[in-house]
N, C-alpha and C positions, 0 to 999 in steps of 0.2 A: 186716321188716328185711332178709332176705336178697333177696327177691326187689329193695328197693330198690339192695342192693350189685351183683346180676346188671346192674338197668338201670345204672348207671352204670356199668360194668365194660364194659359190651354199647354205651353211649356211646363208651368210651377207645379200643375195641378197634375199634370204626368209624372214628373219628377219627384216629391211628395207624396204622391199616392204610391209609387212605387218602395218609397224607404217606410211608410206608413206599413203597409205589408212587409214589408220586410224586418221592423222593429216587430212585430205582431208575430213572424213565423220566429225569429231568432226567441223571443222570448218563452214561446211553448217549448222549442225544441231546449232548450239551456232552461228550463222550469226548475230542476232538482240545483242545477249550480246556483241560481239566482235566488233561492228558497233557503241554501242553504250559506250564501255569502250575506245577504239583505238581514237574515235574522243574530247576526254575531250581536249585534247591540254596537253599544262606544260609537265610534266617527262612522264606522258600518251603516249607522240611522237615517245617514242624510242620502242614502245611495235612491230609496225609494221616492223622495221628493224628487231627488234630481230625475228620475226614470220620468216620474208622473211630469216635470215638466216639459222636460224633451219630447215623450207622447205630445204631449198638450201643443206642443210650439209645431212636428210636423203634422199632427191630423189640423190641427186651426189652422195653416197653410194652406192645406191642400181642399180643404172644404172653401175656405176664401176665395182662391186659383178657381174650384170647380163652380160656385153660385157666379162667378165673376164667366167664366163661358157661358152659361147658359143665359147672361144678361139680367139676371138678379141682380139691384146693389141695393146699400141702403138709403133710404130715403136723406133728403141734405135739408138739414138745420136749417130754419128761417132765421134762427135768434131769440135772445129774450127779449120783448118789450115792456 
């Protein structure tokens, strides 16, 4: 059981790491397009949030995928008493 949750953790964390690069290289190389579409203003405004979530959803993926190989997890809730 465990070693199958590594392999597909050790899948997620390949897969995610590789669009994680790859949002990282698309956005240097398209810097003047996105610099100059992001700052129109109006409904334009919301383009940055939405980037900054998408970042956020595949790097916290692939960091999750990546501590979950290496056998990191977090610690599990006793409860309140």
């Amino acid at each position: 059981m465990a070693t199958t949750t590594k392999k597909k953790a050790l899948v997620g964390a390949v897969i995610f790491g590789v669009l994680s690069i790859g949002l990282y290289a698309l956005l240097f190389v398209k810097e003047d397009l996105i610099n100059s579409t992001f700052g129109k203003g109006g409904a334009y405004a919301v383009l940055p949030i939405a980037t900054a979530f998408l970042f956020s959803f595949v790097h916290g993926n692939f960091t999750g995928n990546f501590w979950t190989v290496l056998g990191i997890e977090a610690a599990k809730s006793k409860g309140c008493k």
